[in-house]
MARSETI-586062 format. One line per field, with one value per residue (C-alpha): residue in three letters; residue number from 1; x, y, z. Coordinates in steps of 0.5 Angstrom, whole numbers, padded with zeros to 4 digits. Example, Ala and Ser with C-alpha at 12.3 -4.5 7.8 and 13.67 -1.06 7.14 Angstrom:
! residues 2
residuo	[Ala|Ser]
num	[1|2]
east	[0025|0027]
north	[-0009|-0002]
up	[0016|0014]
This chain:
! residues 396
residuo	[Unk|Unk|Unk|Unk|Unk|Unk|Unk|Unk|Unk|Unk|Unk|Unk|Unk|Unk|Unk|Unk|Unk|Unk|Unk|Unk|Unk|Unk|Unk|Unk|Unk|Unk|Unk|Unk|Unk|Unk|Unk|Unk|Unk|Unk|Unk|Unk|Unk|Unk|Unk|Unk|Unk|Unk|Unk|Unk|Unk|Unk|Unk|Unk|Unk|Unk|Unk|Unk|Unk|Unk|Unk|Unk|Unk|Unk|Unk|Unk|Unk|Unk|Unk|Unk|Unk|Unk|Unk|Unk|Unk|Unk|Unk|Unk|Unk|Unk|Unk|Unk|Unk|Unk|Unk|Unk|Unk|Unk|Unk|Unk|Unk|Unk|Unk|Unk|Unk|Unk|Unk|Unk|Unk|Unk|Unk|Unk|Unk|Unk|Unk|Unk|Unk|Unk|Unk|Unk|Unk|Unk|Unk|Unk|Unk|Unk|Unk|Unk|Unk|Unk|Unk|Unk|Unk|Unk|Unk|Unk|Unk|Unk|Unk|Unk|Unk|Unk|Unk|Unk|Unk|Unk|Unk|Unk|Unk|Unk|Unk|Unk|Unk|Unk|Unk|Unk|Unk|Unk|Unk|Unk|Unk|Unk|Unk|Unk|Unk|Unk|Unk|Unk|Unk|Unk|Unk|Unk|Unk|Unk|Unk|Unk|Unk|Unk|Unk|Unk|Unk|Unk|Unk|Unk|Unk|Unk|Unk|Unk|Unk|Unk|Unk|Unk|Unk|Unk|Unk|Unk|Unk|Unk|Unk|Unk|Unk|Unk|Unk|Unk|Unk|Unk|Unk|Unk|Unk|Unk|Unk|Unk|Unk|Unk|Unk|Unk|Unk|Unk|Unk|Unk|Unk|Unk|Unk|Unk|Unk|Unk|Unk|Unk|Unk|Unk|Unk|Unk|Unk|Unk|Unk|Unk|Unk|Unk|Unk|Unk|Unk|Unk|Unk|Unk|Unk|Unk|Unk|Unk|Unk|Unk|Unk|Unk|Unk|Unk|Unk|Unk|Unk|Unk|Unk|Unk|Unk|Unk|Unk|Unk|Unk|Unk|Unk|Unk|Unk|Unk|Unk|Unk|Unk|Unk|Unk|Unk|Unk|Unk|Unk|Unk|Unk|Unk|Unk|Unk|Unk|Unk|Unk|Unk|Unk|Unk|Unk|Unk|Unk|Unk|Unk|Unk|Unk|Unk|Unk|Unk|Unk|Unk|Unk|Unk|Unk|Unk|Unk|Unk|Unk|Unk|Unk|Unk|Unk|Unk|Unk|Unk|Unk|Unk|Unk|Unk|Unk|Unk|Unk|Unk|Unk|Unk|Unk|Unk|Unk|Unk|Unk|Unk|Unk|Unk|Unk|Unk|Unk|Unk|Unk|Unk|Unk|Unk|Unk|Unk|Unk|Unk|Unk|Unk|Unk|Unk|Unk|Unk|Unk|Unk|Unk|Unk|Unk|Unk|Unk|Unk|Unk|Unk|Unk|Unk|Unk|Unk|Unk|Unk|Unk|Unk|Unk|Unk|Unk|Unk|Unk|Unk|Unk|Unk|Unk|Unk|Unk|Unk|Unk|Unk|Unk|Unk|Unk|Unk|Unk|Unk|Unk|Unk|Unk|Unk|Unk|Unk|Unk|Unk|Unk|Unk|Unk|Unk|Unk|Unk|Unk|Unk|Unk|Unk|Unk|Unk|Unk|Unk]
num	[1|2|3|4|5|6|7|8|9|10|11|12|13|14|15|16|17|18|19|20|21|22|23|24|25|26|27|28|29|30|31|32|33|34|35|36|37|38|39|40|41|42|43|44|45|46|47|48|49|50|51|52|53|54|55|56|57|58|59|60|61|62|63|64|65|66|67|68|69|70|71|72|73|74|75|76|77|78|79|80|81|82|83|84|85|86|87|88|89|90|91|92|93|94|95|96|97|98|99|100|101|102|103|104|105|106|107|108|109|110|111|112|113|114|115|116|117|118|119|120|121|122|123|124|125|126|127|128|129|130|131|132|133|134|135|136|137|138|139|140|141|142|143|144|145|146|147|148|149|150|151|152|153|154|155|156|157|158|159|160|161|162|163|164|165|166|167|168|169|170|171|172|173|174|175|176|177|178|179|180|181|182|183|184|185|186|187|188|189|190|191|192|193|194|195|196|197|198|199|200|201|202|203|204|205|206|207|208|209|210|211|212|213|214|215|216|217|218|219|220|221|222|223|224|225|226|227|228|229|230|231|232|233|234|235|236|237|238|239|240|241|242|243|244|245|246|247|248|249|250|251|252|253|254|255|256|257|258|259|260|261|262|263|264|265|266|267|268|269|270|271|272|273|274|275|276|277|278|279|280|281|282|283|284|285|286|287|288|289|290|291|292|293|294|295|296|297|298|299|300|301|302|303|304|305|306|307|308|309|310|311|312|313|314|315|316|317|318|319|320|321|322|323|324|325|326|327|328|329|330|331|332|333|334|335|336|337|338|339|340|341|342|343|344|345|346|347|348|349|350|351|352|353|354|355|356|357|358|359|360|361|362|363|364|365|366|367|368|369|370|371|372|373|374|375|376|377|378|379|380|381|382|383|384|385|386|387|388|389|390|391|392|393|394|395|396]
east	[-0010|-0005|-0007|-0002|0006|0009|0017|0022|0025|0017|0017|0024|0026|0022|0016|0018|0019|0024|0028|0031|0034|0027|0023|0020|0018|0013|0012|0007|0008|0004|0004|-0001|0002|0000|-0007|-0005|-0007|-0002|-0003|0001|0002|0006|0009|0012|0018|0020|0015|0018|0024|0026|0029|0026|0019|0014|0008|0003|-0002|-0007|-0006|-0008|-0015|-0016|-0019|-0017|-0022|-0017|-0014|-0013|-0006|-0004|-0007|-0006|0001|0001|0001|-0006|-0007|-0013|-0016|-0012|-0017|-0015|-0020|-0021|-0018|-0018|-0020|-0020|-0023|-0026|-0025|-0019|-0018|-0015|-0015|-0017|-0013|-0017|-0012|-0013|-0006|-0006|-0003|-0001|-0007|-0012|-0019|-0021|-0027|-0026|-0028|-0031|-0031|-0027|-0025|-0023|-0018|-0017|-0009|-0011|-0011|-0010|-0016|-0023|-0025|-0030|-0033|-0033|-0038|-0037|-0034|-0039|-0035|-0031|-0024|-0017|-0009|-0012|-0009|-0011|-0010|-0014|-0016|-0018|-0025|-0025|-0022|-0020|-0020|-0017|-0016|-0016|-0018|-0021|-0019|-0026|-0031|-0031|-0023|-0023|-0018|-0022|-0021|-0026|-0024|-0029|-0030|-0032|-0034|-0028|-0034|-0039|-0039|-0042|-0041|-0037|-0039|-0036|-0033|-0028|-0024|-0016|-0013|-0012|-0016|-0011|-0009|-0003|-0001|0003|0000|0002|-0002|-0001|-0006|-0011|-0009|-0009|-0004|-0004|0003|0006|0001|-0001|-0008|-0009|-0014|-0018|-0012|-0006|-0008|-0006|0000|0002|0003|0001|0001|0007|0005|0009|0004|0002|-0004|-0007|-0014|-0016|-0019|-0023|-0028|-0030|-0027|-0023|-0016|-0011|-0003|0000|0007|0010|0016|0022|0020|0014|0012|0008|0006|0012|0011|0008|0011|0010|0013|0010|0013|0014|0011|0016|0015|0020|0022|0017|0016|0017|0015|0020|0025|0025|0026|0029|0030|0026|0023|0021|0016|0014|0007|0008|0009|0006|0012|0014|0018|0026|0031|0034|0037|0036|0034|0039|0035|0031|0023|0016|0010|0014|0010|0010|0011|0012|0015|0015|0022|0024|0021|0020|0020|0019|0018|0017|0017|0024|0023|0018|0015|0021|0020|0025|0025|0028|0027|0029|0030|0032|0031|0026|0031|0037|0037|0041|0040|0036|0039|0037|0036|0032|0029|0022|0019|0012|0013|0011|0011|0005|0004|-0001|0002|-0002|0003|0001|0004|0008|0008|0008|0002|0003|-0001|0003|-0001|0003|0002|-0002|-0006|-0009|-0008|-0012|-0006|-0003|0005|0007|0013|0016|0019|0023|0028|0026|0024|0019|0014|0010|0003|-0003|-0007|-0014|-0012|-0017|-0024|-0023|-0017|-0015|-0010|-0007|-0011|-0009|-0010|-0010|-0011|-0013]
north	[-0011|-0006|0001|0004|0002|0008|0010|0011|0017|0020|0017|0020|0021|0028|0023|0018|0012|0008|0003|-0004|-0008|-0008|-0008|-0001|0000|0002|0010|0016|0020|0025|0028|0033|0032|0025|0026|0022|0024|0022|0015|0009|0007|0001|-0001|-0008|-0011|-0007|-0008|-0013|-0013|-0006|-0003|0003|0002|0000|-0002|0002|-0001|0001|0002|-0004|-0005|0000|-0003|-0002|0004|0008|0014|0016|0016|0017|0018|0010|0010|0006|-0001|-0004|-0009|-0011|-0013|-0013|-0011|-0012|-0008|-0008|-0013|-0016|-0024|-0029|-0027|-0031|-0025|-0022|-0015|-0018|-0025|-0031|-0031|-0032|-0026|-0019|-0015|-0007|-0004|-0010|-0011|-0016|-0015|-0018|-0016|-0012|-0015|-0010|-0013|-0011|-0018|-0017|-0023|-0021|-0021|-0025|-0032|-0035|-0037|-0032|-0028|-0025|-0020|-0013|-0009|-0008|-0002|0004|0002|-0005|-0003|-0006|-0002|0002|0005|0004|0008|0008|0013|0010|0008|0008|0006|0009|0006|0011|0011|0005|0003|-0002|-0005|-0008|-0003|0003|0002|0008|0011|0012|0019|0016|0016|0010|0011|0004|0004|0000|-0002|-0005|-0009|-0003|-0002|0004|0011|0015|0021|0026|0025|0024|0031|0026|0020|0014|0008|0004|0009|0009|0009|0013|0016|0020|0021|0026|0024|0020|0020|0018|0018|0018|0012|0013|0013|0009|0011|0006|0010|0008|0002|-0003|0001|-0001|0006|0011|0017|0016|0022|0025|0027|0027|0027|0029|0028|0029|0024|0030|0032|0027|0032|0032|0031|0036|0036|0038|0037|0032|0026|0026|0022|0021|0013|0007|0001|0005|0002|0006|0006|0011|0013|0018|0024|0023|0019|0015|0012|0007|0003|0004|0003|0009|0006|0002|0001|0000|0005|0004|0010|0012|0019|0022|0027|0031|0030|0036|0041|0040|0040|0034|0029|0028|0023|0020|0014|0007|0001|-0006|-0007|-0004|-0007|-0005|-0007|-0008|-0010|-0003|-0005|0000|-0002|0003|0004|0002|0001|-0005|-0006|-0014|-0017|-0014|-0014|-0014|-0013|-0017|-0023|-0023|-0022|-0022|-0025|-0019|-0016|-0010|-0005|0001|0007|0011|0015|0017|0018|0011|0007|0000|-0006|-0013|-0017|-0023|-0027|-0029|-0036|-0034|-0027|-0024|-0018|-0015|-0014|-0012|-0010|-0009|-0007|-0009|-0008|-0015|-0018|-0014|-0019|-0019|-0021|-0023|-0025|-0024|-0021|-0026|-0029|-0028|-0030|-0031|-0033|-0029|-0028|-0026|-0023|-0022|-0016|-0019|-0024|-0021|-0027|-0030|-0035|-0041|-0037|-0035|-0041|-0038|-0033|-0028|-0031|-0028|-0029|-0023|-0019|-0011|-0011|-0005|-0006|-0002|-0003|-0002]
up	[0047|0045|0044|0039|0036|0038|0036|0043|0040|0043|0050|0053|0060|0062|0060|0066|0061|0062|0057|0059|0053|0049|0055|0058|0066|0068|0069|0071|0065|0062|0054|0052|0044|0045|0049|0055|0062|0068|0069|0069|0062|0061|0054|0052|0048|0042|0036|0032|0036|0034|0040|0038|0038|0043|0044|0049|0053|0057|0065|0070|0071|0064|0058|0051|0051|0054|0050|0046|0046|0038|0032|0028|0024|0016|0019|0020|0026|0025|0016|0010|0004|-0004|-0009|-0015|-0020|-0026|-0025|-0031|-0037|-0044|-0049|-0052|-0056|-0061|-0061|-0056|-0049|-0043|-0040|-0041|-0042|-0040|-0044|-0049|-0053|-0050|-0047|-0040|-0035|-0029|-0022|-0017|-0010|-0005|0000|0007|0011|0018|0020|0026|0023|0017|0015|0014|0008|0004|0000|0004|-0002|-0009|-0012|-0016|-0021|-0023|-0025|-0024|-0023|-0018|-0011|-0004|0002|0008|0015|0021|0019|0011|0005|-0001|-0008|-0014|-0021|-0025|-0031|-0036|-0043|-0044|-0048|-0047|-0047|-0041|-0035|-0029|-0024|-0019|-0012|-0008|-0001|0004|0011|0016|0021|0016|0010|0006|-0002|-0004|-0005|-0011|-0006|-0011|-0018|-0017|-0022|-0028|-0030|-0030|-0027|-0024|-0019|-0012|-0006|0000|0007|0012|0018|0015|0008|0001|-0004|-0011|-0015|-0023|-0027|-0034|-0038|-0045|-0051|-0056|-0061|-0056|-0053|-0060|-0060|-0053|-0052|-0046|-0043|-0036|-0031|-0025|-0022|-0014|-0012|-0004|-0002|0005|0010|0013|0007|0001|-0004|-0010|-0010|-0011|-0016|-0011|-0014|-0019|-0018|-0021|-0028|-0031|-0030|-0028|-0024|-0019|-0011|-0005|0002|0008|0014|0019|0015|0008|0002|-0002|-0010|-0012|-0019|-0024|-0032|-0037|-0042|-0045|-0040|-0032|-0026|-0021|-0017|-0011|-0009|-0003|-0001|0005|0009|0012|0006|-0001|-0005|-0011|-0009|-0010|-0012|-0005|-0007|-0012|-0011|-0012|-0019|-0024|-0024|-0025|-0021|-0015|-0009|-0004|0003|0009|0016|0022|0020|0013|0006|0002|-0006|-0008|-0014|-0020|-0027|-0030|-0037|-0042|-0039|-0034|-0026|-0021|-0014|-0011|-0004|-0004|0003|0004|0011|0012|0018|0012|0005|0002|-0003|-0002|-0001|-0004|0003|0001|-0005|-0006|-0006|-0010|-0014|-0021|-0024|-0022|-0014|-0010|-0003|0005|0011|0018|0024|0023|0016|0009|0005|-0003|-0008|-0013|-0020|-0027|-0034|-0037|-0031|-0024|-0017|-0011|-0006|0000|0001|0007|0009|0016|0019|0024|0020|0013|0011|0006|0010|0007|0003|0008|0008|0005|0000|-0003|-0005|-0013|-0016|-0020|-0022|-0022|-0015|-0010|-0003|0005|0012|0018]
């Protein structure tokens, strides 16, 4: 069982290691920033064929205890978990669809749930716990041990934006507790992580008085709450545009926003902020195509923004790639098999998974995308057990 992805550029020659092609020797090495005592470590061909990372795994004889070796990066190498959503519903605001449409109009219920699938198999999933409050539009974003659900928002009566901030347990199948508020009530923000902490960026918030009017308020705001403490978040700085429904994506130093809605009108720019500094965010580059609800995809080494929503009632079956190691716009790499305009994204260490649903419907299938070839696969056998829409998901 591997211990940690871990980037090449950590392990140089003063550390002992050794690189072959993808393939790393042996070494007796020591690194005091990592944790790790003089022990022989060794480290396997290159994650996802990427000559530039490894995998560490633990001494001969040790187990998979042994460490710590590093804190976890984003990707998750264990469960991918949606939260939130808003599934089928038999009311319309103003007349009888049996969809809701935010911001549009219509009224639909909101599902609470958060369901859990293991990236191990393609079969399994459950119903993990329930949110302190059903909601849909809202962002994800996980620690080591918990989860974070934040914002979102309901068209049903009471039309509301929410600024909960829902925290539920890794290790066990436990309801969510109400930890903090987000600096805004709103909905359909991007999600990025760091180590220690969460982010929320952009997203709007409705009223009874705007919802018919398909109108709202687009916020710039980034906001940061810590892993460490359940506290409120914090606006630590603003994007460059006010928009939402924009895509998350993390590398271990910064925190990138792309595409998004202003309200009318699709974006396609993509903001990057740093981790390290809480500063707003700046415009680094753009993505092929202007879209909304794209799905936020990170690998260790690039970003990705699938799908979308191009326009009214028309999607894109884009893929759009850009690095994290320069500031370049993105590239249109693939097209999707299954996609929509309003996606829910979970990066594991191999595979980016998406729930694609669209405007005027839900969807309980899982999509996965490879890192490797940059492809899209055949769907996940099992898909989540209530189809919703608007979801947000996280991993560990």
């Amino acid at each position: 069982m591997p211990l940690a992805n871990v980037h090449y550029s950590m392990l140089t020659a003063r550390n002992g290691i050794t690189r072959v092609s993808n393939v790393v020797s042996v070494g007796s090495w020591s690194n005091s920033a990592l944790g790790i005592s003089a022990n022989s470590v060794q480290l396997r061909r290159g994650v996802n064929n990427d000559s530039l990372n490894a995998i560490l795994y633990p001494p001969s004889g040790r187990s998979a205890s042994y460490g710590p070796f590093m804190d976890r990066t984003f990707q998750g190498e264990s469960y991918g978990y949606f939260s939130g959503g808003a599934p089928a519903g038999p009311v319309d605001y103003f007349g009888s669809t049996p969809y809701e449409k935010v911001y549009g109009g219509t009224i639909g219920p909101k599902a609470n749930t958060i369901q859990k699938f293991p990236f191990s198999s393609d079969l399994g999933i459950s119903i993990n716990g329930v949110l302190t409050v059903g909601r849909y539009g809202t962002s994800s974003t996980g620690s080591k041990t918990h989860g974070y659900t934040a914002g979102g928002f309901t068209s049903a009566p009471p039309i509301s934006s929410f600024d909960v901030i829902d925290k539920f347990s890794f290790s066990s199948d436990a309801d969510a507790t109400d930890v903090g508020e987000t600096s805004i009530a709103r909905s359909h923000m991007a999600s990025a992580f760091s180590t220690v902490a969460g982010y929320a960026m952009g997203g709007a918030s409705a009223t009874p008085a705007n919802l018919p009017n398909n109108s709202q308020i687009d916020y710039t705001d980034i906001d940061k709450y810590p892993f460490s403490s359940d506290t409120p978040a914090t606006d630590i700085g603003n994007l460059t545009s006010g928009k939402m429904y924009p895509a998350g994506h993390s590398s271990t130093t910064h925190g990138y926003s792309s595409g998004g809605e202003f309200n009318p009108g699709e974006s396609l720019v993509i903001d990057k902020f740093s981790f390290s500094s809480d500063v707003g965010g700046t415009n680094i580059g753009s993505l092929s195509l202007a879209r909304a609800g794209g799905a936020g995809i990170s690998s260790t080494t690039n970003g990705y923004n699938l799908a979308g929503m191009t326009g009214p009632g028309s999607a894109t079956d884009v893929v759009d790639k850009f690095p994290f190691s320069s500031d370049t716009n993105a590239t249109d790499i693939a097209e999707l098999s299954n996609y929509n305009d309003f996606n829910a994204a979970i990066s594991s260490t191999e595979r980016g998974y998406y729930n694609s649903a669209p405007n005027n419907g839900q969807s309980a299938t899982i999509t996965y995308f490879n890192y490797v070839s940059d492809t899209t696969y055949a769907n996940r056998t099992q898909g989540i057990t209530e189809a919703v829409s608007r979801t947000s998901g996280t991993q560990v």
